[in-house]
Every structure is written in C-alpha cells, then in structure tokens.
C-alpha positions as CSV (number, residue, x, y, z in Angstrom):
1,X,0.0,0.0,0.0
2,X,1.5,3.3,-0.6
3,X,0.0,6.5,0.6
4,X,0.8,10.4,-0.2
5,X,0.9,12.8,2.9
6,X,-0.3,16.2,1.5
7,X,-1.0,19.6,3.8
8,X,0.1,23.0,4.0
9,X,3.2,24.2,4.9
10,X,3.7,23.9,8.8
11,X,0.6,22.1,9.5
12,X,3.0,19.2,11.0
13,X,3.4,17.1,7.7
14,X,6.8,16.3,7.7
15,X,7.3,16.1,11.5
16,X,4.4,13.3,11.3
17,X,6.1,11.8,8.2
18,X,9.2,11.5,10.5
19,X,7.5,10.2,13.6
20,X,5.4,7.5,11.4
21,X,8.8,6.3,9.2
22,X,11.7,7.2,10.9
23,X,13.2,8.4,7.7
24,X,14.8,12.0,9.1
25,X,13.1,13.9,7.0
26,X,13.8,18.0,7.3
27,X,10.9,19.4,9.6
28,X,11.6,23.0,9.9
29,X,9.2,26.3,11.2
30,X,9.1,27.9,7.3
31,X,7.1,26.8,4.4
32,X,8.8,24.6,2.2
33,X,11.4,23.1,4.5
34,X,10.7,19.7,2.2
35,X,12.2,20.2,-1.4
36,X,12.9,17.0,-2.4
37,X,9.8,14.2,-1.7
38,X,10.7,11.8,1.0
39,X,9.9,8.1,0.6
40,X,10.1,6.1,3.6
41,X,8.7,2.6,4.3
42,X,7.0,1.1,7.5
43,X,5.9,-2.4,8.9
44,X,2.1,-2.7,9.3
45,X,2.6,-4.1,13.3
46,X,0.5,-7.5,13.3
47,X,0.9,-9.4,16.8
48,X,-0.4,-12.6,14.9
49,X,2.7,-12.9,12.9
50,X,4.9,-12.9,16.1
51,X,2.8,-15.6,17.5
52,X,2.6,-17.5,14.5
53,X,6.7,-16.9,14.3
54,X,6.7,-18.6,17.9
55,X,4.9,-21.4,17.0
56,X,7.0,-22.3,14.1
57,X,10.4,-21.3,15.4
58,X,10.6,-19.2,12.2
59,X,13.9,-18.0,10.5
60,X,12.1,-14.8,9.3
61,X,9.3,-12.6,9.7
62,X,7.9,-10.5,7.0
63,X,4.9,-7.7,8.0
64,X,3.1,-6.3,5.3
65,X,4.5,-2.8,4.3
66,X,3.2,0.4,3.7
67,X,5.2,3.2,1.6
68,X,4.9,7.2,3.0
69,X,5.6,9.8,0.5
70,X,5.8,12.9,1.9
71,X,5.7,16.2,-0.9
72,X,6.2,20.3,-0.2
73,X,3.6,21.9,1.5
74,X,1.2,23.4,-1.1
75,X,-0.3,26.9,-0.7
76,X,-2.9,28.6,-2.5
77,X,-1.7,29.7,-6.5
78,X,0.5,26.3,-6.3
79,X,-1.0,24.9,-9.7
80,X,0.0,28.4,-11.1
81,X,3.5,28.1,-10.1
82,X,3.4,29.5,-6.2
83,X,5.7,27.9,-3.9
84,X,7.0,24.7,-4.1
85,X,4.2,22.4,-4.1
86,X,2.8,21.8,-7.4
87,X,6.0,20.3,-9.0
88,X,5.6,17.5,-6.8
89,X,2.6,16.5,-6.8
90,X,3.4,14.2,-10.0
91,X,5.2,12.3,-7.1
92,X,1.8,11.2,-5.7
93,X,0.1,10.3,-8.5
94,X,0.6,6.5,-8.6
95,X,-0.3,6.5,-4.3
96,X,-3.3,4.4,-3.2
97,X,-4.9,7.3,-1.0
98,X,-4.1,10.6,0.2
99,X,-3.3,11.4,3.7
100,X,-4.5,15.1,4.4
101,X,-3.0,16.3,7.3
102,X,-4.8,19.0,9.0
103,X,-3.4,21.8,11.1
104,X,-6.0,21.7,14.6
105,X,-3.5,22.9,17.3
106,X,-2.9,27.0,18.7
107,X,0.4,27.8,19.1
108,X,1.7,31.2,18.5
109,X,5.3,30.2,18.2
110,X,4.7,27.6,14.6
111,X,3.4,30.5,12.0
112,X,0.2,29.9,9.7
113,X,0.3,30.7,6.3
114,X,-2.8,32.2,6.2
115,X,-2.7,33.7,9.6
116,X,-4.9,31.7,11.7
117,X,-6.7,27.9,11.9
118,X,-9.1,27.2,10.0
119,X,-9.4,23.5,8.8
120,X,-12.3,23.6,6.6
121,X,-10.3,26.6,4.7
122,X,-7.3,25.0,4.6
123,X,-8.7,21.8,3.0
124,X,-10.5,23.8,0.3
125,X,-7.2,25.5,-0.5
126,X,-5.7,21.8,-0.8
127,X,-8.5,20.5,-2.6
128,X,-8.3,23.3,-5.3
129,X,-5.3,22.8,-6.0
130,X,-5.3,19.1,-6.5
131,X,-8.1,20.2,-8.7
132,X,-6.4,22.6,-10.7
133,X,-3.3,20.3,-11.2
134,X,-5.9,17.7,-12.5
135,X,-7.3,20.0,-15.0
136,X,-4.3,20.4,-16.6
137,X,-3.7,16.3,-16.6
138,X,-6.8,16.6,-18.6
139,X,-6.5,19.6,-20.8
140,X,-3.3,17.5,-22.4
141,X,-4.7,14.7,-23.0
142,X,-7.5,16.7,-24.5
143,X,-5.3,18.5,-26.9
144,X,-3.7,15.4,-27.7
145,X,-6.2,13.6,-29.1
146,X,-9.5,16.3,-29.6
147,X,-8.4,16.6,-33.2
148,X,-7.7,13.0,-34.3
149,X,-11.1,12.1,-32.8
150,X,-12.9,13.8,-35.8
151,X,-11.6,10.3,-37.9
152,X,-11.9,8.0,-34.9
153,X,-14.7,6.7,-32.9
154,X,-12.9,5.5,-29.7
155,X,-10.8,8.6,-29.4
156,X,-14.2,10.8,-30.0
157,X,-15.8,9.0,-27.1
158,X,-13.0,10.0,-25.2
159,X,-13.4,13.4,-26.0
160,X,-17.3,13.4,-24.6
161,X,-15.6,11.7,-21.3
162,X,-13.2,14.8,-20.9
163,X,-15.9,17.9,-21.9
164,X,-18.1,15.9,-19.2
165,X,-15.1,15.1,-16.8
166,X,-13.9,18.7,-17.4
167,X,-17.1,21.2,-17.2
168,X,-17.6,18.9,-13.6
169,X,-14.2,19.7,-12.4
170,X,-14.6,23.6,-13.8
171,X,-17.3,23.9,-11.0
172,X,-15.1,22.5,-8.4
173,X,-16.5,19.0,-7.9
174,X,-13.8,16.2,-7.1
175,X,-13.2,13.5,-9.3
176,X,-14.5,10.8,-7.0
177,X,-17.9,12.2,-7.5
178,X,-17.7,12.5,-11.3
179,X,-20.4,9.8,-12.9
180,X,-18.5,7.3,-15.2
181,X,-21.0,5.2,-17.3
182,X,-21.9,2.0,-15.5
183,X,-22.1,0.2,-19.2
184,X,-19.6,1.4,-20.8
185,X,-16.0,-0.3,-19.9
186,X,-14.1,1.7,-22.0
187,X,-14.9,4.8,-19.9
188,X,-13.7,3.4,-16.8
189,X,-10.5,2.3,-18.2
190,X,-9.9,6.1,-19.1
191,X,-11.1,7.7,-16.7
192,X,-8.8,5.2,-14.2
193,X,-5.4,6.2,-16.7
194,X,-6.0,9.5,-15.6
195,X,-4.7,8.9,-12.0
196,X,-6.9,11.8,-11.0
197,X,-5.6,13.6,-7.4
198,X,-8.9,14.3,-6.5
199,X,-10.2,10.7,-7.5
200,X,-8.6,9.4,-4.8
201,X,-10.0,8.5,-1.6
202,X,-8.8,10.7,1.4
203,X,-7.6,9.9,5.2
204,X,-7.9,13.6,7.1
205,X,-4.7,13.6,9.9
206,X,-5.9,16.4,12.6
207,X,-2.9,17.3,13.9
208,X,-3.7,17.9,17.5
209,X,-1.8,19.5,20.7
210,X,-0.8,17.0,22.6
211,X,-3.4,17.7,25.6
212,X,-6.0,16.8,23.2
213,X,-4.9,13.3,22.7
214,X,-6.8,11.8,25.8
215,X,-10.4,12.0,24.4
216,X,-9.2,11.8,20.8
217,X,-9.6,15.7,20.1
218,X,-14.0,15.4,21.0
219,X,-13.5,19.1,22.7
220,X,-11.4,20.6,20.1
221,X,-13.6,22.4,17.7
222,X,-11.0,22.1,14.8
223,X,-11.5,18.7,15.2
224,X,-15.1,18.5,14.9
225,X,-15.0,20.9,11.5
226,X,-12.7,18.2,10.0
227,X,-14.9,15.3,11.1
228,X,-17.8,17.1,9.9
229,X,-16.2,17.7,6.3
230,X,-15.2,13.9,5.9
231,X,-18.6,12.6,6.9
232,X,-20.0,14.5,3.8
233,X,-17.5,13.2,1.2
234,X,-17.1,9.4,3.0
235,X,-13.5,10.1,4.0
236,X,-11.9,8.4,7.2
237,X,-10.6,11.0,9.8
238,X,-7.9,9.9,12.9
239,X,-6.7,12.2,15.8
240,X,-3.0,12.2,15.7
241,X,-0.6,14.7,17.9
242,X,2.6,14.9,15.5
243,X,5.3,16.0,18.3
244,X,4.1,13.3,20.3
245,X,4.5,11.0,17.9
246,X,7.6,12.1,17.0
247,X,9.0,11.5,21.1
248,X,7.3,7.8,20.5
249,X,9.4,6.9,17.4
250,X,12.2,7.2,19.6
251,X,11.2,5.0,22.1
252,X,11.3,1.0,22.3
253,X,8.2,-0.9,22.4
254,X,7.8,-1.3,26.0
255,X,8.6,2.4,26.7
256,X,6.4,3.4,24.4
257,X,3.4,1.7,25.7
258,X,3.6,3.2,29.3
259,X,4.1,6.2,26.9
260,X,0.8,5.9,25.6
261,X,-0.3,4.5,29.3
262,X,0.2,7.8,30.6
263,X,-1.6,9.7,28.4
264,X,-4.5,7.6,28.6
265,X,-4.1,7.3,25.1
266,X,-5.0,3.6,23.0
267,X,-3.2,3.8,19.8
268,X,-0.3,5.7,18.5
269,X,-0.5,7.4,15.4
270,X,0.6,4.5,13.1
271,X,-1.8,2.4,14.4
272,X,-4.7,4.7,13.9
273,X,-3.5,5.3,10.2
274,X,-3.0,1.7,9.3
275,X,-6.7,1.3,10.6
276,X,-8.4,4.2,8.8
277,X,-6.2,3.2,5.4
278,X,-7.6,0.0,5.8
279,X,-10.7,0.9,6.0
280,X,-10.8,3.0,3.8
281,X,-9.8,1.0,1.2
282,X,-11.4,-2.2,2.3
283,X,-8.3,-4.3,3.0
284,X,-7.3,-7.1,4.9
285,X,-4.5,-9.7,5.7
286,X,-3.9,-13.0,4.9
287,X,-0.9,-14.9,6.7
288,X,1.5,-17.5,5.3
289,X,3.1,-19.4,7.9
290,X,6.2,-22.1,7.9
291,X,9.9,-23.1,9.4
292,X,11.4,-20.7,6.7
293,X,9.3,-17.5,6.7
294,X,5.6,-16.2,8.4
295,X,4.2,-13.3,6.5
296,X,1.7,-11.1,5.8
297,X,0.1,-10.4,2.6
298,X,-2.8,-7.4,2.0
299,X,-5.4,-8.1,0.1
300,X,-9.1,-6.4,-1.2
301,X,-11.8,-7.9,1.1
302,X,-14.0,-10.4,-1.6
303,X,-10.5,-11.7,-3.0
304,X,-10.9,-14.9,-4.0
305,X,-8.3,-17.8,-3.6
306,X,-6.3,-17.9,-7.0
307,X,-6.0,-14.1,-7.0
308,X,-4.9,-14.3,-3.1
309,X,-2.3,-16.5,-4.3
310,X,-0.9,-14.5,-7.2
311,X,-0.3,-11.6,-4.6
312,X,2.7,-14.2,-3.7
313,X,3.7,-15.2,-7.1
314,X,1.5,-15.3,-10.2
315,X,2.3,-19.1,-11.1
316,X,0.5,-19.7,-7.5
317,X,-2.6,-18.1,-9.6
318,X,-2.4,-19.3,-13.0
319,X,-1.6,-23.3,-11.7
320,X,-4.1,-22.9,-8.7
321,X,-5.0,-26.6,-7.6
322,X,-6.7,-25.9,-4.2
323,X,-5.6,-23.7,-0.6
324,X,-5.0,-25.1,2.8
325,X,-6.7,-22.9,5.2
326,X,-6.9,-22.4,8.9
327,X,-7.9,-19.9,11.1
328,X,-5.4,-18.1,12.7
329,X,-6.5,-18.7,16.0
330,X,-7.7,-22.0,15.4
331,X,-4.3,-22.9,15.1
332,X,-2.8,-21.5,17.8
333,X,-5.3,-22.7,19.9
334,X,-4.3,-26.2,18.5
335,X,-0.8,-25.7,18.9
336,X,0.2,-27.0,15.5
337,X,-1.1,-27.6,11.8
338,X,-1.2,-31.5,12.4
339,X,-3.3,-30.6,15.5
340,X,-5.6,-28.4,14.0
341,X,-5.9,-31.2,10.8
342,X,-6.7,-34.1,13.5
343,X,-9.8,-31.9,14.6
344,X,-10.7,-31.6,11.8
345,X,-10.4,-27.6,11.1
346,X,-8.1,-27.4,8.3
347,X,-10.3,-26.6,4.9
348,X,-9.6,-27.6,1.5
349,X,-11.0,-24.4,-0.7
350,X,-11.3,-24.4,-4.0
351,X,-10.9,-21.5,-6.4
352,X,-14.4,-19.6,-5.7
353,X,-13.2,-19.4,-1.9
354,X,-13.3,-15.9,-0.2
355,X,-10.1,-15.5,1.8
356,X,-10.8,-13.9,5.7
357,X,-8.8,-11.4,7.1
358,X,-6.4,-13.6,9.9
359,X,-6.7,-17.2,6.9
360,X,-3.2,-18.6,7.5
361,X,-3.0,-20.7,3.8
362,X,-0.8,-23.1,2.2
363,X,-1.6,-22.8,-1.5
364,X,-1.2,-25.9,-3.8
365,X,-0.4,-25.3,-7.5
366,X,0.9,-26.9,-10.5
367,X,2.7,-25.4,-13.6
C-alpha cells in the first residue's frame, strides 16, 4: 500500500512523516522546508505474525509494508506556479490514498500561512489545488487527441468523457464524484489512466496539541470541522498529535506503551493510520506461515483464492489446484497444523473461496 501525505506548509506534515517512518526527513518552522519528496517505508505491526513466528520457530518474519511519500507543503496559486508544491505532486500520483494532514492545534510560536486555523479553509485550499493540477492532466490529454477524434470513434468518445469530466471539475467537484457510465468499460478504463488527485479516496490527519490526545480531540472544535467535512464526502478521519508521535518513534516498544499509558491514550499514530487506510480501502490480511518464513500479505476484502495466491507469485494463480486454510486462532489454539488437521479444522477451498482477514494458507499449484 503506498500513501501520499499532503497539507500546508507547517501544518506538522513532515514532523508526522518522520514520527510514522523514521526516515529523518527536514521538519523545519518555514514553508517549504521539504524540497525533495521523501519516501520512507514502514511495517504494518500484526501481533499474529509474532505468534505464529513462535509457534513455528521461524527464521524470518515478514509484516506487510506500507510506503509514505511525503511532498512540499502546497499553498494557494501552487498549480500556477506559487511555492513549491505543485512540482511535486506528480510524485503522488501512482499512491493508493491521500493522507490530508490537517493543522487543529494554537500555538503562536509555529506560523500559519494564512494567519490563523481554519481546517475547513485550509482543506478547500488543498483541494483546489489538487483540482487545478488535475485540469491540466486533462486539458493534455484533451489537446492530444481532440483533433484526431474527428476520424476515430474511440478517441471521439473520449473526448465526450473529458468535456463531461472537465465542465464537472470547472465547478469544483472532485473527481470521486464524477459519474463514469456504468455500461460502458471503456470509460472506466480512461477515466482510471488519468490517475486523477482528487479521484482518490482521502484519510484527514488532525494534527492535534498534545493535551487533546486523551479524548481523541472530542473538545477541540478544529476537530469537529474536519470530522464534519469527511462525513459528507465518505472520507476516514484519525486524531494524531505529531510531536508526540515524534518523542514515540524514539522509544522501544515497552517504553512506548507506558508512553501511551500515561496519556491515557490507546493507539499511536501509526496504528490509527493503518486502521483508517484500511478501512478506507477495504483491505485485509492474509498470513502465510512455515519453518522458513511467516508473513503477511494485503489483500481487497472479496479476494478470491487464486487471486490471493498471485499476490505471492502469479504461477501460484495461473496453476491454482486448491488452498489449505486455517484460522489463525484456530491454530494456535491447537498448537500446530497437524493438530488443527486431526480436529478436523483445516479446509480444502477451491478457487471460488473468499479468503478472511487472519486465513493462514498453504496454496497448492501446479505449472
């Protein structure tokens, strides 16, 4: 899974994208401190996979990963050349979702751009110019082909899927509400090479003071504003306090829970994102487990068997036989596969099974 971090400049973007990946990258109090985009990658933490690890005295454990890219803080006229920001945002075209974050906190000594908070303003700035950097993904493909469509049918239904895609986007509608036709394929294959910005779906981050962590920013009316703005367009929202994050990546496991502990806090920052990106995207795990290796492998919930096992290797898919499975609990509650086989729990699915989140599977194939 990779996600895009987006946000205005000192809204506590890159000091999140350093607490969440450990990468170093600059946080400073001035717009634009990020020039380059930083890429870091993080471990989705899954206690299963320890466990499973200790039951088969594993050489190797593999998490699932998630990649961070982390651009320059956009401001308003970006798309026209303000700032920084827009020359980046090619960089998070090819993400999965977009993680918003959103400046919710007072403090007098961090400057705001636009001189005060204001989340639902300071998403609509974002927002427009995602927008405006999408028109102009648009306009060129439009003058690329507007004129050859005159001799070809295909390119001239195009055409009618930009003018339509455009004049919505012209009124400052997001992609992810544009209509594609539900019968014709061709149009969603388009519209999906497009890798629209605002066609993306969105995880708000609302950057929080760190005394607002406790009851997960409920009195802080910044808060609410954001929460209030995702509920309309179906996004996921999480609380996060990005300096306190950033003391937690420093800290060892244990340390880090009587961190969180004290706070009265139940999930750091990571935790919360993994959750809402799942969510969000409607993802799940399914674990491979054995002497050599346990792992982790995201999947879309609904994936069936074969496709599961082509997330591995794609021979696994194209000489699908049949899959082992056992629930993950199942078999610890056994104590080993042979265990869980004599009670009779281990499955034999076929290829129109629907792998659940926690399966632990052993795929058979032949190529």
């Amino acid at each position: 899974m990779k996600l895009g971090i987006v946000g205005l400049p000192n809204v506590g973007k890159s000091t999140l994208f350093n607490s969440l990946t450990k990468a170093g990258a600059l946080a400073a109090n001035y717009p634009f401190a990020t020039i380059d985009p930083n890429v870091g990658v993080v471990a989705v933490p899954d206690a299963r996979l320890e466990a499973l690890g200790k039951l088969y005295n594993t050489k190797k454990v593999t998490p699932a990963t998630i990649e961070f890219v982390d651009i320059a803080g956009l401001v308003k006229g970006a798309s026209q050349g303000e700032g920084l920001g827009n020359q980046f945002l090619a960089n998070i075209r090819e993400v999965d979702a977009i993680v918003h974050v959103v400046r919710c906190f007072e403090d007098g000594n961090v400057v705001h751009v636009d001189g005060s908070i204001d989340p639902a303003r300071d998403i609509e700035t974002i927002n427009l110019e995602l927008l405006f950097s999408d028109l102009e993904i648009i306009d060129r493909r439009y003058q690329k082909i507007h004129k050859q469509a005159k001799m070809d049918k295909t390119l001239a239904k195009e055409v009618d899927l930009i003018e339509r895609l455009k004049a919505h986007m012209e009124d400052g509608k997001m992609a992810k509400n544009f209509e594609v036709s539900e019968t014709d394929e061709d149009e969603q294959i388009w519209f999906d090479s497009y890798n629209l910005l605002t066609a993306k779906p969105v995880i708000y981050a609302a950057n929080v003071a760190e005394g607002d962590m406790a009851d997960d920013g409920a009195n802080n009316k910044n808060v609410a504003a954001v929460r209030e703005l995702a509920m309309a367009e179906n996004s996921e929202v999480f609380v996060v306090c990005a300096e306190m994050e950033q003391e937690l990546s420093e800290l060892d496991d244990e340390e880090k829970k009587l961190f969180l502990e004290d706070l009265g806090v139940e999930s750091s920052g990571l935790d919360k994102l993994i959750a809402a990106s799942y969510s969000l995207l409607g993802l799940m795990s399914f674990l491979t487990a054995g002497e050599d290796e346990c792992r982790a492998w995201t999947i879309k919930k609904g994936t069936k068997a074969p496709q599961a096992a082509g997330k591995i290797h794609t021979d696994f898919e194209r000489g699908f036989i049949k899959a082992e499975v056992v629930n993950y609990q199942d078999l610890l509650d056994c104590g080993s596969l042979s265990a869980a086989k004599e009670k009779g729990i281990v499955g034999m699915e076929g290829k129109e099974y629907v792998v659940q989140d926690g399966d632990v599977i052993l795929f058979r194939f032949n190529v």
